[in-house]
N, C-alpha and C positions, 0 to 999 in steps of 0.2 A: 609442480614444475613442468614445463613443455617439456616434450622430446629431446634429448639428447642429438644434435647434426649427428650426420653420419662422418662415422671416422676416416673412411677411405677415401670418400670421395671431396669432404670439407674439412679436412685434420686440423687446419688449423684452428678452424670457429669448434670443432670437438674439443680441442686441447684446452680453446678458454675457455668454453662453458663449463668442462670438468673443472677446472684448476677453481670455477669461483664457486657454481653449486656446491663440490667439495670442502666449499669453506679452508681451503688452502693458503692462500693469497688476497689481500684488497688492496688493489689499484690507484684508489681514490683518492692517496696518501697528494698533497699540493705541490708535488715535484714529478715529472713524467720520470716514469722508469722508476722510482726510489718504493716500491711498494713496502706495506706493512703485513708480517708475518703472523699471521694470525694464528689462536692459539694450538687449532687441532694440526694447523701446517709446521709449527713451532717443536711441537713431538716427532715430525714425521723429520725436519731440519736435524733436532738431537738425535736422531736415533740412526741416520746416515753419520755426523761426526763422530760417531762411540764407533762404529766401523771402520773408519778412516783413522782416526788415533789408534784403534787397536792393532791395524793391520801396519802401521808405521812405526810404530813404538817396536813392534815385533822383531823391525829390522833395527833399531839400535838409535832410532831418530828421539830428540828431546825437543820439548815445548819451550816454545818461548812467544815474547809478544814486542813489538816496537811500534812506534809511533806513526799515526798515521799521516803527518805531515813529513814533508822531505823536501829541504833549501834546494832551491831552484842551482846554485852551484855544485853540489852532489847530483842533482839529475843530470846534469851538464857532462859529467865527464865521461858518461862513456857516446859517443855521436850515433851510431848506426842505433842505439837502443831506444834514443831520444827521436830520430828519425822515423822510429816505428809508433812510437808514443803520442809524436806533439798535437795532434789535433785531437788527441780522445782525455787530456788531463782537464781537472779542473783547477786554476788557481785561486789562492790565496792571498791579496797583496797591501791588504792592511789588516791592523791590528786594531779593533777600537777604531777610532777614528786618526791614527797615527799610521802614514805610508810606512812600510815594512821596507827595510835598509833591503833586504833579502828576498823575493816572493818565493813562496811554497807551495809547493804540488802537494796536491790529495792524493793519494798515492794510487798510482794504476796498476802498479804489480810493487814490489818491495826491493828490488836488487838495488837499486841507488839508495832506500833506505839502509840497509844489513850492511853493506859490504867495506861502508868505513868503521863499521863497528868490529867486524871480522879481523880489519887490519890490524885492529887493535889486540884483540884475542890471539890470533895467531901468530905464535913466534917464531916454535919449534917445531920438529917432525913431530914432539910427543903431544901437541895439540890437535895433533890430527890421527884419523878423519874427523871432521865435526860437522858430524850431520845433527839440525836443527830445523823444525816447522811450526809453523805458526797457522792458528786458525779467527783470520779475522775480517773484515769488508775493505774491499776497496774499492776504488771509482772510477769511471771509464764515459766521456761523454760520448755517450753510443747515439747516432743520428737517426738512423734508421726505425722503424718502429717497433715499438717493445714490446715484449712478453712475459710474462711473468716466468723466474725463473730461467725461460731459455735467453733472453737479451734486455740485461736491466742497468739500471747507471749507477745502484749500489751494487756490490756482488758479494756474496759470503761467500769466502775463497778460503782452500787451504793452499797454502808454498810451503815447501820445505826446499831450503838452500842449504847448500854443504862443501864445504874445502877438503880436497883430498889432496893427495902426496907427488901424483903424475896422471897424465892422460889412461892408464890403463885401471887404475883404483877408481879412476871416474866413471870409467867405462864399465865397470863391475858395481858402481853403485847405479846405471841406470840400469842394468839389467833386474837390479835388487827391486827398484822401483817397477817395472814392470812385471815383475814376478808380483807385487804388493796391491797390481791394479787386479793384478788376475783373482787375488782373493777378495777381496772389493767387491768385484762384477758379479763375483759368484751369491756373495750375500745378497746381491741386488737382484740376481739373476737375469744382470744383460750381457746378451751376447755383445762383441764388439767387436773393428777392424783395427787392429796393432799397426799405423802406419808411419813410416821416414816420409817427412814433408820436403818436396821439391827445395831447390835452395831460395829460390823465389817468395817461397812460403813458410820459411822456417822463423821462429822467435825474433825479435830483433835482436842482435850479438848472440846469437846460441853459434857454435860450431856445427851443430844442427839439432832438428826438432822430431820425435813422435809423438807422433799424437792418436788419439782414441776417438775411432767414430764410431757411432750408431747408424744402420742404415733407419729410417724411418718416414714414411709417407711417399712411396713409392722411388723417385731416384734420391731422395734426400738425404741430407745426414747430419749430423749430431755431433761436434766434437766434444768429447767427454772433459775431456783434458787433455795434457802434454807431460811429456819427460824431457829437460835440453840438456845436450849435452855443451859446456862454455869453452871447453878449455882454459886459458887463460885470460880468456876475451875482456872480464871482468877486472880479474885478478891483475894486471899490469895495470889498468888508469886509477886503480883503490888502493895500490900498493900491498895490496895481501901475497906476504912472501914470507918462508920459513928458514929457518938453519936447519939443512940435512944432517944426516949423522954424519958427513961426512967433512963436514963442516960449511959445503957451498951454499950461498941463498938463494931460494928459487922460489917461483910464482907456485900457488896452488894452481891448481883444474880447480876447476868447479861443475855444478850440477845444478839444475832444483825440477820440482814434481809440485804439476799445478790442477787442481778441480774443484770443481765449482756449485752453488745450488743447480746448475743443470742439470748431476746426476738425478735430482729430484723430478724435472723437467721430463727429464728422460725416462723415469719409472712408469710416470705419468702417460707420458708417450707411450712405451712401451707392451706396456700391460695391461693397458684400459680398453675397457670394450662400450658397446650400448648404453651398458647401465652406468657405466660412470668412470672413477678409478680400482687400480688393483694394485696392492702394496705388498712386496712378498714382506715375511714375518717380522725380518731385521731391522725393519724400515716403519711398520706401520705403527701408525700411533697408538693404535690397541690392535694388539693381537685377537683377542675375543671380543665379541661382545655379547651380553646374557639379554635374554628379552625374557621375561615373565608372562606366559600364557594364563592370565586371571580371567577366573567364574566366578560368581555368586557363594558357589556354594565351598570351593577351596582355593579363594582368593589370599587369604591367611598365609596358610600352610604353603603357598608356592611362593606369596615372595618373600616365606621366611626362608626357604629351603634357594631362592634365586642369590640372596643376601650369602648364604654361607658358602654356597659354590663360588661365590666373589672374593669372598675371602681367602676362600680355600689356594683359589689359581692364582692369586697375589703371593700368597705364601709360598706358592711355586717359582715368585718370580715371572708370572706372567705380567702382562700390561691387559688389563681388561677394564672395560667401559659395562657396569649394570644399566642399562637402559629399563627405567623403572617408572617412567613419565607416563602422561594421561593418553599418549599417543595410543591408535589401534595398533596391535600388532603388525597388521603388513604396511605401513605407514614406517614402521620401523624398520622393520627387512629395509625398505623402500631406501630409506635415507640412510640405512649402514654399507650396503650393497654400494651406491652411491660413491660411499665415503673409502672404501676399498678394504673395508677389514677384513682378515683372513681367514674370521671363525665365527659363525653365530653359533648360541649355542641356544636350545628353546626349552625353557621348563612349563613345562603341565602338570596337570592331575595327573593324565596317562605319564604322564613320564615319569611323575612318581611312584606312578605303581609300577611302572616295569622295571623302577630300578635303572634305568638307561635313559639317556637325554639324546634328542634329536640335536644333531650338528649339520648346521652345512656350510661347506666352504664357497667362499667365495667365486668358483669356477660353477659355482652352482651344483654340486657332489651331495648328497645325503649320504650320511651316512650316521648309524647307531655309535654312541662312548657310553661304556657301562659307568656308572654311576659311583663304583668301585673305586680304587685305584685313575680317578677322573686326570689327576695331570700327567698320570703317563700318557692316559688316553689324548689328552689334547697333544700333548707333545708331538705323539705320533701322527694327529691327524695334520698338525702343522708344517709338519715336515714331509708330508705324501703333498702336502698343497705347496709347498716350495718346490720339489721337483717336478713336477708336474709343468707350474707355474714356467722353470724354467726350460722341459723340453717344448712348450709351445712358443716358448720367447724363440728358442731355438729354431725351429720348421719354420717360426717369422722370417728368421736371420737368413737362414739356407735360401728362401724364396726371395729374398731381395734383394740377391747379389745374381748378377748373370755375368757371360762374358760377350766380348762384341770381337769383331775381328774385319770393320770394317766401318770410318770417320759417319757413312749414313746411319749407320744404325743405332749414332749414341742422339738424334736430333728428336726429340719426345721422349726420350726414353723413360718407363716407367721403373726402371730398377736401376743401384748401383752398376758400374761397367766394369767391369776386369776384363784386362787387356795388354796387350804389348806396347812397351814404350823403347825408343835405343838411348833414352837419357839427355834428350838434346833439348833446351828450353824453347828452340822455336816450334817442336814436334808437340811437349806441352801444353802450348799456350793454344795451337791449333785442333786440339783435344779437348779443351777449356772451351773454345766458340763451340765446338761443334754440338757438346753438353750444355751450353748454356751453364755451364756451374767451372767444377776445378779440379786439378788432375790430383788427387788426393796425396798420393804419391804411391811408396811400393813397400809392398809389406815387409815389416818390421820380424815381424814371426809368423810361423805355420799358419795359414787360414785351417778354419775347422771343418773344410769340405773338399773335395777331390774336385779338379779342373782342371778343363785342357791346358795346357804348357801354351803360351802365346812363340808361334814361329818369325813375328818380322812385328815391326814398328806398325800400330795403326795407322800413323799417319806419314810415314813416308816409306815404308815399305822393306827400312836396312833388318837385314838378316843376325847380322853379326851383333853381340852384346846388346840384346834386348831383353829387358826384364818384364816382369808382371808388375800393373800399376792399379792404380784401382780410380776411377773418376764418377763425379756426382755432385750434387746441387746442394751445399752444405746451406742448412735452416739461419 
């Protein structure tokens, strides 16, 4: 394989040579955008959902699954949602060769789907809260030019939607969700910016929108996902209304928490260097992988002994790949390194004899695991390359966010802006030309690094109720 582009300077031709040399992704699929998950990206897709179910389930949320079709009269009812919608659905408008009384949306997010069925569920107070997520594709006719993973026209999405009791129970379930991303990110090991989106930029029908970026490729970014907050935006054109205890009937709030394969997008982005991709452990499709260093003369014996180390670390519950093929050795480094696994591990003669196997991880680390007690030893060495893994994501993060304190200095800019805004949409929008991108909006929670307090409006200079915003050139 050629050279690897360089990531800094050509990111995005980096990200698609990784995402295909990786054997991630093929494109080729007879529909733009609709790509086919291939099977080592297939593991790498499971092994982000078992994160994302686990970290949701945590909070009390259940699975479910509904239909990916939805009657063009249900999309209809709620207007500002359809307004944000109507040019990205795909229709359905016959059946067979029979006009369809009713045409049907492929579904581009699911709230028109769920929420006459909710009407239905929901009676009482004792139905509630009902938090419920589903992990399924839906479809978005995206114009623009696609990529694999970060903009495609099928998406594996997870939503979780939920009816709560009043705007404060809702309010306390996005916070729940936000707390849910932050263990998410950490299995992933990306840092991110927790941001309230302008109202300009918020979901379509949300009361309002956070949402989750990555900074990546100098002013760039990434949004991971969104938490909305609906109120009852939803919940009055669906008729979703309960008997309090008190006996009044009232509208749910509502909620939902949305991401997507970008987080995979994103890892990719993230993590990867020269040689290719880098998966921290939760994510990767093998955590090990064994390479068998054969001679002549203890060819036998090593990949008898590479065989039962294979066994051994499955019996731990590892995910390991024996790389046992005709390939040379560093042909192999070559194409695992590549592939972003987070352990090789190398048996030899010498390493038979000492008792100890050469590892090294993926940041390029040597280091000796005695031969002994082997899956504590991987354990531990998996877990030195997760943290690791994550303070250099982190030094990424700190270096890609600067502040500006002045509309010239955001026009090239090579990094995320943090900055003062007084909250006015036309102050925004002239924040938006001057970046060439969008005013992200204002942090949601703590950033993870110390900065000057913005004294007055970038762009017009009022002193009074000016917040910290954040703007940049989202991918």
């Amino acid at each position: 394989m050629a050279e690897l582009p360089d990531k800094k300077t050509a990111f995005i031709d980096w990200y698609l040579a990784v995402v295909e040399e990786a054997d991630l992704s093929d494109k080729r699929y007879g529909v733009k955008g609709m790509n086919v998950w291939t099977r080592y990206g297939f593991r790498a897709r499971r092994n982000l959902d078992h994160v994302m179910v686990r970290e949701i389930e945590a909070t009390g949320s259940e699975a479910v699954e509904f239909p990916a079709l939805i009657p063009a009269t249900e999309f209809a009812k709620e207007k500002e949602h359809i307004k944000g919608f109507d040019a990205q659905v795909f229709w359905v408008t016959r059946g067979g060769l029979t006009d369809l009384d009713v045409p049907l949306v492929l579904r581009p997010t699911s709230e028109t789907a769920i929420y006459p069925i909710f009407a239905l569920w929901v009676r009482s107070h004792r139905d509630l809260p009902l938090n419920v997520y589903q992990i399924v594709n839906t479809f978005r006719y995206e114009t623009k030019t696609t990529r694999p993973f970060v903009r495609v026209r099928e998406i594996h999405f997870f939503e979780e939607h939920t009816c709560q009791v009043d705007e404060e129970t809702a309010t306390a379930r996005v916070r729940s969700n936000l707390a849910a991303f932050r263990r998410m990110a950490r299995s992933f090991a990306l840092p991110y910016l927790s941001v309230r989106r302008p109202e300009w930029d918020k979901f379509a029908g949300a009361h309002y929108t956070i949402a989750f970026d990555l900074p990546l490729a100098g002013a760039r970014t990434l949004q991971l996902g969104s938490v909305h907050h609906y109120r009852d935006n939803f919940s009055r054109p669906y008729g979703i209304r309960y008997e309090a205890a008190d006996g009044e009937e009232r509208y749910v709030h509502q909620t939902t928490f949305g991401l997507s394969e970008r987080l995979l997008g994103a890892i990719v982005g993230a993590h990867g260097d020269a040689r290719g991709a880098v998966f921290p452990s939760e994510v990767a499709p093998f955590e090990v992988v064994i390479v068998p260093i054969l001679s002549a003369a203890s060819g036998e014996a090593v990949a008898r002994a590479a065989r039962e180390i294979a066994d051994e670390l499955r019996q731990a519950g590892r995910r390991v790949r024996l790389d046992d093929g005709d390939d040379r050795p560093g042909a192999k480094f070559y194409r695992w390194e590549l592939a972003g696994v987070p352990l090789r591990l190398e048996v030899g003669a010498r390493e038979l004899e000492r008792g100890e196997l050469t590892g090294v991880d993926r940041l390029g680390r040597k280091l000796p695991l005695a031969r002994v007690r082997l899956a504590e030893a991987v354990a531990g060495a998996l877990t030195a390359f997760d943290l690791e893994l994550g303070r250099r994501a982190d030094a990424a993060f700190r270096e890609a966010v600067a502040p500006a304190t002045q509309l010239s200095e955001l026009a090239g800019s090579e990094r995320v802006r943090l900055l003062g805004w007084c909250g006015e949409e036309a102050c925004g929008h002239a924040i938006e030309r001057a970046i060439d991108g969008a005013l992200l909006g204002t942090p949601e929670e703590p950033l993870p690094f110390a900065f000057p307090e913005p004294k007055a409006c970038i762009a017009c200079g009022r002193t009074d109720g000016v917040r910290v915003a954040l703007a940049a050139q989202p991918m």
